[in-house]
C-alpha positions in Angstrom: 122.2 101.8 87.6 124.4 100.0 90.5 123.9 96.6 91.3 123.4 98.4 94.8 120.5 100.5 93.6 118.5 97.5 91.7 118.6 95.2 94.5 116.8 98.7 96.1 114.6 98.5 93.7 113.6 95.1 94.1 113.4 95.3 97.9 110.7 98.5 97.3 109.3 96.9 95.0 108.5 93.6 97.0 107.9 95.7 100.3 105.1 98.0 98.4 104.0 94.5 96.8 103.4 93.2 100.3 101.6 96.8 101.9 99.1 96.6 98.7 98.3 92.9 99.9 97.5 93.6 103.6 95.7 96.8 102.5 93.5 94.8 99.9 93.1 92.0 103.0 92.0 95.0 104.9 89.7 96.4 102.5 88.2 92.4 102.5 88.0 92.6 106.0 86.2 95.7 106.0 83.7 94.9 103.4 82.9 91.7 105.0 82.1 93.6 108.1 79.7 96.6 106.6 77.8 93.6 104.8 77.6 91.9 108.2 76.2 94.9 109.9 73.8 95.2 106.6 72.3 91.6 107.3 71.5 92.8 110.6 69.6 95.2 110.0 71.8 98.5 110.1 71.7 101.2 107.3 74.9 102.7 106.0 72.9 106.2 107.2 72.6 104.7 111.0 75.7 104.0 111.0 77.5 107.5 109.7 75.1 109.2 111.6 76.0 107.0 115.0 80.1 108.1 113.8 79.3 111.6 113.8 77.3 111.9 116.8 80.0 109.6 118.9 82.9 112.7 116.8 80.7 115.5 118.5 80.2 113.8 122.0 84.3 113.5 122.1 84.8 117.2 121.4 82.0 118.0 123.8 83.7 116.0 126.6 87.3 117.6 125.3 86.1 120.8 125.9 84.8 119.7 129.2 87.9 118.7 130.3 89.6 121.5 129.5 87.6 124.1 131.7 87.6 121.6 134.2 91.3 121.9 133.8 91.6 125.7 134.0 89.1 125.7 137.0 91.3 123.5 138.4 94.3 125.6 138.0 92.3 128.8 139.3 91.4 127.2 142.2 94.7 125.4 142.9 93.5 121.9 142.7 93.5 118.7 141.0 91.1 118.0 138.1 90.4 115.1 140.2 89.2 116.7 143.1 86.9 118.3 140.9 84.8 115.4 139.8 83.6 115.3 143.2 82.2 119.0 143.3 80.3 118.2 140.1 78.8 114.8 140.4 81.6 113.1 138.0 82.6 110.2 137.8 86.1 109.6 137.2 86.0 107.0 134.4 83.5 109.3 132.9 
């Protein structure tokens, strides 16, 4: 091997050396937090069941927003000016 290709070496190996650190700090960080939310009461169950619910309101409200969007290409408007029309509110 080149002197070139061993000094490559060394600089992958020290860059995937410090990216399994931070991940392992991460992973730290992350346990810490889920024992946290343990002491206070919450169940790992709540918890995924609070993710999936929050997944399936987004696509709910994506699909919202995309008939609003057609409508308001039909009717040769803004998606704004819809909000209006159906008691939204725009930082909804």
């Amino acid at each position: 091997p080149s002197p070139r290709s061993c000094q490559q070496d060394g600089t992958n190996k020290e860059a995937l050396q410090r990216e399994l650190e931070e991940l392992k700090q991460k992973n730290q960080a992350l346990d810490q937090e889920i024992a946290q939310l343990l002491s206070e009461g919450y169940s790992l169950e709540e918890l995924e069941k609070h993710i999936s619910l929050l997944h399936e309101y987004n696509d709910i409200k994506d699909a919202g927003q995309m008939l609003l969007g057609k409508l308001a290409v039909i009717q040769g408007v803004t998606t704004k000016e819809l909000y209006p029309e159906y008691d939204l509110e725009l930082n909804d």
